[in-house]
C-alpha positions as CSV (number, residue, x, y, z in Angstrom):
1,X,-11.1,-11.8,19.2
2,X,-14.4,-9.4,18.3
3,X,-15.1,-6.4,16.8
4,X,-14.2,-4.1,20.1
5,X,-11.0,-6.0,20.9
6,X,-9.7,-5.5,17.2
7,X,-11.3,-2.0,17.3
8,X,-8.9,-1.3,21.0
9,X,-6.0,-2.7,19.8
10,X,-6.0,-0.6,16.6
11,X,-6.4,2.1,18.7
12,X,-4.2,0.9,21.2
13,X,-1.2,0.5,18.2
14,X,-1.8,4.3,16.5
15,X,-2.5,6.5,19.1
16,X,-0.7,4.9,21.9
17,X,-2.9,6.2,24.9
18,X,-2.3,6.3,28.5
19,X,-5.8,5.2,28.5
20,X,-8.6,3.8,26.8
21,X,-12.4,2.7,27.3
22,X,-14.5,1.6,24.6
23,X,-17.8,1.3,26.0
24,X,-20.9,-0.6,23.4
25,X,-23.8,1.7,23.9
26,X,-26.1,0.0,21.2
27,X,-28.6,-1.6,23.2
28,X,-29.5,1.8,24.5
29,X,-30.6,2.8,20.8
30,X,-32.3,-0.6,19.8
31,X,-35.4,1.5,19.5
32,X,-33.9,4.0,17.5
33,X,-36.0,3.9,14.0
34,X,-32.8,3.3,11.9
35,X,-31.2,0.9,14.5
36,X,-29.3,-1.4,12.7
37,X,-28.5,-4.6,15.0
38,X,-25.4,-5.4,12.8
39,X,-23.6,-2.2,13.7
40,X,-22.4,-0.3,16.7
41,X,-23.1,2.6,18.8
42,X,-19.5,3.3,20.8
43,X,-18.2,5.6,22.9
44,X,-14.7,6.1,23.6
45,X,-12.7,7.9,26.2
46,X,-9.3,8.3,25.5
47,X,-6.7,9.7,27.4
48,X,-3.4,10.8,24.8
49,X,-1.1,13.8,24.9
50,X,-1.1,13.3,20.8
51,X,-4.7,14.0,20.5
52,X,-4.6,16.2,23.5
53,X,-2.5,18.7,21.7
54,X,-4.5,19.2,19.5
55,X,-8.3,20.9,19.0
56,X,-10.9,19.6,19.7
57,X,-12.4,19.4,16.1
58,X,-8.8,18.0,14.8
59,X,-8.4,15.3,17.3
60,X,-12.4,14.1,16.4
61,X,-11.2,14.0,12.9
62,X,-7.9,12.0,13.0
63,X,-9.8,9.6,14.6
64,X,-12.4,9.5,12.5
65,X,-10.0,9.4,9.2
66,X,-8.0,6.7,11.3
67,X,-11.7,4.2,11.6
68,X,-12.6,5.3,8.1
69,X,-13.1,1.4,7.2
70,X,-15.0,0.8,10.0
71,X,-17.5,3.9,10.1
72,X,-18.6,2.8,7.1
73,X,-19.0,-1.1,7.6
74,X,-19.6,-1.8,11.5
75,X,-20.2,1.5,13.7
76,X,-23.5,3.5,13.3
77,X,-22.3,5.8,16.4
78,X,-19.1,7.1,17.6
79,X,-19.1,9.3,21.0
80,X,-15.4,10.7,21.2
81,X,-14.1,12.2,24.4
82,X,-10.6,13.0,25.0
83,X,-9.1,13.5,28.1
């Protein structure tokens, strides 16, 4: 299983979405001067009443609190939108 399926079904177990897309964006910033090959840049569309209901600035921090772990060890860049 890799990072991204791990990183989805974590998701996938707390939030409980109607839908999810965790799209690997890092090869678009591989030119970046602090790109780091052994982390990520991510974006991920979520569809989820629970996050839904709340703002926008709440929601964008419960998921960050929630990846804590992995902000710090594999993901450079998170792109959040919630649908």
């Amino acid at each position: 299983m890799t990072f991204l399926d791990k990183l989805k079904k974590k998701i996938l177990d707390e939030f409980k979405p109607e839908e999810i897309l965790l799209i690997d964006n890092s090869k678009l910033h591989s030119k970046h001067k602090f790109f780091d090959s052994n982390k990520f840049h991510l974006k991920l569309t979520i569809k989820s009443q629970k996050l839904a209901s709340l703002n926008k600035i709440d929601a964008h921090k419960k998921i960050y609190s929630f990846l804590k772990e992995e902000m710090k060890e594999k993901i450079h860049a998170l792109e959040i939108e919630i649908t």
